[in-house]
N, CA, C and O of each residue as an XYZ file, in Angstrom:
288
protein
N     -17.743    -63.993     67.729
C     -17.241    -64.025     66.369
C     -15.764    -63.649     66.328
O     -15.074    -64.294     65.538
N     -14.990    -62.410     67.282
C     -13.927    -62.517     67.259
C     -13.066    -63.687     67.596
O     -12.124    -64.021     66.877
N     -13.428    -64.366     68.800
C     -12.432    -65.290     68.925
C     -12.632    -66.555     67.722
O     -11.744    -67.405     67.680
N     -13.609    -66.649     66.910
C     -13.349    -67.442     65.765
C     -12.819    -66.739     64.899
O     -12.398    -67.852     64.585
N     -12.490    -66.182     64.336
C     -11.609    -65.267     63.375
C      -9.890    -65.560     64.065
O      -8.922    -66.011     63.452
N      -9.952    -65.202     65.258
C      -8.288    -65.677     65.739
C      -8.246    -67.052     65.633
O      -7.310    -67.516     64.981
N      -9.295    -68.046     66.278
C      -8.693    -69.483     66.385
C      -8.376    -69.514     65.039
O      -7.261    -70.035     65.017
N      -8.907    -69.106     63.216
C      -8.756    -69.196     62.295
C      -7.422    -68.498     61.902
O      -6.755    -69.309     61.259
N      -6.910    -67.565     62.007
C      -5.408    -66.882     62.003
C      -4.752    -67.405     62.467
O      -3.695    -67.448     61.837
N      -4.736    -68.097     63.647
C      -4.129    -68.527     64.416
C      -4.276    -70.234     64.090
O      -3.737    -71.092     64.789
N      -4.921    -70.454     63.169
C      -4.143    -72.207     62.618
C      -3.618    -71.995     61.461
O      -2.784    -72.759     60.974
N      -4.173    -70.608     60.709
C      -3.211    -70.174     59.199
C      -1.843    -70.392     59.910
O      -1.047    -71.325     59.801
N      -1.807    -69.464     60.534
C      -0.388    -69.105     60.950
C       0.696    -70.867     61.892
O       1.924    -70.930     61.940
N      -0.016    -71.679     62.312
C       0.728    -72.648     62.714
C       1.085    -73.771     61.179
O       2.011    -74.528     60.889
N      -0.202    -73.355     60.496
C       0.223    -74.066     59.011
C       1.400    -73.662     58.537
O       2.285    -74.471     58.261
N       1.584    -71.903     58.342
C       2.181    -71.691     57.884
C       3.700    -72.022     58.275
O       4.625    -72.087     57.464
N       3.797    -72.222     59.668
C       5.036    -72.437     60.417
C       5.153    -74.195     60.232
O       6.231    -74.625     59.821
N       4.360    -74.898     60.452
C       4.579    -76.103     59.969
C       5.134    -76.867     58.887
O       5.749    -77.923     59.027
N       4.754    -75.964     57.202
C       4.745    -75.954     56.560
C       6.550    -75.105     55.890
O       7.166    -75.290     54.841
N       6.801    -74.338     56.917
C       8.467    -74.009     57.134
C       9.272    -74.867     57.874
O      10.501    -74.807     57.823
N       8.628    -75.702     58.592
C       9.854    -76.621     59.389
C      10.104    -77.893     58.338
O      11.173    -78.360     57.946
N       8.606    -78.322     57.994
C       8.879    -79.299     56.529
C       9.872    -79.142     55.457
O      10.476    -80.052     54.889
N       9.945    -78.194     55.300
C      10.803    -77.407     53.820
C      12.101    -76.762     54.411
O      12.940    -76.303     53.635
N      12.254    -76.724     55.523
C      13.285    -75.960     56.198
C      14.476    -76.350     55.367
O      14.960    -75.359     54.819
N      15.064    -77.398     55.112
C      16.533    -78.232     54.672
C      16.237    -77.873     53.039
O      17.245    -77.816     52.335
N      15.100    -77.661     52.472
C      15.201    -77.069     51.309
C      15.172    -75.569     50.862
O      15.543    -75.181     49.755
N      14.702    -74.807     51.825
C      15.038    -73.216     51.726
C      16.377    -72.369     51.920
O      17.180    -72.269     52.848
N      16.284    -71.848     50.753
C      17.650    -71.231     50.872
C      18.153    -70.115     52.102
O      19.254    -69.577     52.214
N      16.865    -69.965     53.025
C      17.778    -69.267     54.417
C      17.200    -70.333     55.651
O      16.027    -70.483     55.992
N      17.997    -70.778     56.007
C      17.259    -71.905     57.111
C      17.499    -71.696     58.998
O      18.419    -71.735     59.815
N      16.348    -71.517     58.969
C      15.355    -70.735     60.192
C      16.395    -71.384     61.515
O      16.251    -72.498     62.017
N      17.357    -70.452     61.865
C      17.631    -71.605     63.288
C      19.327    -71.621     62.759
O      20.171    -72.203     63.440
N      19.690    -70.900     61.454
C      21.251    -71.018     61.272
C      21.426    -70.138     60.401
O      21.964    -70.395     59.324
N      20.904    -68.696     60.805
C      21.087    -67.648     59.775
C      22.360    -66.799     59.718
O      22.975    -67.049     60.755
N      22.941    -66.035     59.086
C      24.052    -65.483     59.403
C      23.801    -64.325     60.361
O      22.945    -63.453     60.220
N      24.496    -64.421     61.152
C      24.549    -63.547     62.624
C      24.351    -64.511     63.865
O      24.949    -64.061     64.842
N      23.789    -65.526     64.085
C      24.178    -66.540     65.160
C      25.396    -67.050     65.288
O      26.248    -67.587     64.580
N      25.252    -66.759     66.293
C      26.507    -67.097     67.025
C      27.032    -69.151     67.296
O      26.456    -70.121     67.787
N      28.159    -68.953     66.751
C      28.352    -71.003     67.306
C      29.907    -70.956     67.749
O      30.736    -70.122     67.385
N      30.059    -71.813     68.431
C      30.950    -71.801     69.188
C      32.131    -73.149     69.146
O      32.333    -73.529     70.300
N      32.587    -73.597     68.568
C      32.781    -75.249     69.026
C      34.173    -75.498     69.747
O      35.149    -74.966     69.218
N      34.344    -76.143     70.734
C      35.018    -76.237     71.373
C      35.811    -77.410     70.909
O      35.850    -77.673     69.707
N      36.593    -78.298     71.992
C      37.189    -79.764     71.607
C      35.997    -80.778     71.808
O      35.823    -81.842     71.213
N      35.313    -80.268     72.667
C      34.284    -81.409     73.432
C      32.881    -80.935     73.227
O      32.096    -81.881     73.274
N      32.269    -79.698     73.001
C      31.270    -79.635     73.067
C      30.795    -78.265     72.212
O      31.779    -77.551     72.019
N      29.671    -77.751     71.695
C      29.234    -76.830     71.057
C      28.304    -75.379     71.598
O      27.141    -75.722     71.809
N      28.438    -74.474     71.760
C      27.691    -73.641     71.849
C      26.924    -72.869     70.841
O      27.570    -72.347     69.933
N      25.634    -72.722     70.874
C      25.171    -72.193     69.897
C      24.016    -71.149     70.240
O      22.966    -71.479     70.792
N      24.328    -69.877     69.857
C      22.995    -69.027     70.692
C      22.490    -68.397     69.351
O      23.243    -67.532     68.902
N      21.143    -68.713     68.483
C      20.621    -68.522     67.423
C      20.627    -66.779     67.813
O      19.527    -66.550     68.315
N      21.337    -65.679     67.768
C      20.318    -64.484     67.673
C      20.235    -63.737     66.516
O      19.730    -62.651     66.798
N      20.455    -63.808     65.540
C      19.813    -63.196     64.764
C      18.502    -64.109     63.955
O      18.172    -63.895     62.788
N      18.034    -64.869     64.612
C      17.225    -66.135     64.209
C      16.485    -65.185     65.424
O      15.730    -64.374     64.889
N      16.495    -65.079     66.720
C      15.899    -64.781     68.022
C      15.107    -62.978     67.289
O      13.957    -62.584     67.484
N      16.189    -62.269     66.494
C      15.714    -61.032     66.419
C      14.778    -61.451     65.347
O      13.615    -61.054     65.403
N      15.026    -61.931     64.739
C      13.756    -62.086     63.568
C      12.312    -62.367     63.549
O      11.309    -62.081     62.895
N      12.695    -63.108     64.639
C      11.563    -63.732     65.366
C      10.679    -62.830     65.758
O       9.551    -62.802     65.267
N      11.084    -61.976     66.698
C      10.651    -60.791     67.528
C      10.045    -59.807     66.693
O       8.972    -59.234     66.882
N      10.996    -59.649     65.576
C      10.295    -58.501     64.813
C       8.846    -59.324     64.189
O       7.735    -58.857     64.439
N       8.929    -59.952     63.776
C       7.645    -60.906     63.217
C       6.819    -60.889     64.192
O       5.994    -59.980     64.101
N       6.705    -61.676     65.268
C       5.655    -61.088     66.458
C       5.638    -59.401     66.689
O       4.561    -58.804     66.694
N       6.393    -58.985     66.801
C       5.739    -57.733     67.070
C       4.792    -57.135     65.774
O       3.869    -56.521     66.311
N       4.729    -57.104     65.130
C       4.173    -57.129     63.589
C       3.229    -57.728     64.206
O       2.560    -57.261     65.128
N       3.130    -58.891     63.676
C       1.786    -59.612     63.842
C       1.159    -59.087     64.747
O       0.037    -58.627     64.536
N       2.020    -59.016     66.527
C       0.767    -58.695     67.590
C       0.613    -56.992     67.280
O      -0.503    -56.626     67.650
N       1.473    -55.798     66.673
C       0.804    -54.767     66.441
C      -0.278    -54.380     65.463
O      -0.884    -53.309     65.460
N      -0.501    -55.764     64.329
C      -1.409    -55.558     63.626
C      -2.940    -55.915     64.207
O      -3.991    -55.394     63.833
N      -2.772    -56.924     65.201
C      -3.905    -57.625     66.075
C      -4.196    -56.268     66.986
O      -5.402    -56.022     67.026
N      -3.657    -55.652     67.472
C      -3.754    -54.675     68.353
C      -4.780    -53.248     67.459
O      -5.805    -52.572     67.546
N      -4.066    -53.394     66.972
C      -4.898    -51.856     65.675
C      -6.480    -52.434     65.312
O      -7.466    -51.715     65.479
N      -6.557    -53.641     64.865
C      -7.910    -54.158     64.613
C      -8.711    -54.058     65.948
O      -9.889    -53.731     65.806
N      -8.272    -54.284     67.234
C      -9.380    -53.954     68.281
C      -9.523    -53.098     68.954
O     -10.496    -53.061     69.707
């Protein structure tokens, strides 16, 4: 029964991310070009290292996996 309860969290949660890449160009903070990444542009070519997109991220998984952790 547990691992059906995750496969079920665990397609909420890809909906829910699916459902942000759809809408991404219409939300007013867009996932992947937040302020604090870094861009770079040169004459010829671009650098771009998302991290404050990278920290956000992290904090959200850790969340999520410390709340999964407390339940078992």
């Amino acid at each position: 029964m547990g691992l059906g309860r995750m496969l079920i969290v665990a397609g909420i949660i890809l909906l829910a991310v699916g459902i942000l890449v759809s809408l991404g160009e219409r939300l007013p903070i867009r996932i992947g070009r937040l302020p604090g990444d870094i861009i770079i542009r040169g004459k010829n070519s671009v650098f771009y290292f998302p991290l404050m997109t990278s920290i956000l991220l992290s904090l959200l998984l850790t969340l999520i996996l410390w709340l999964f952790g407390r339940r078992g």
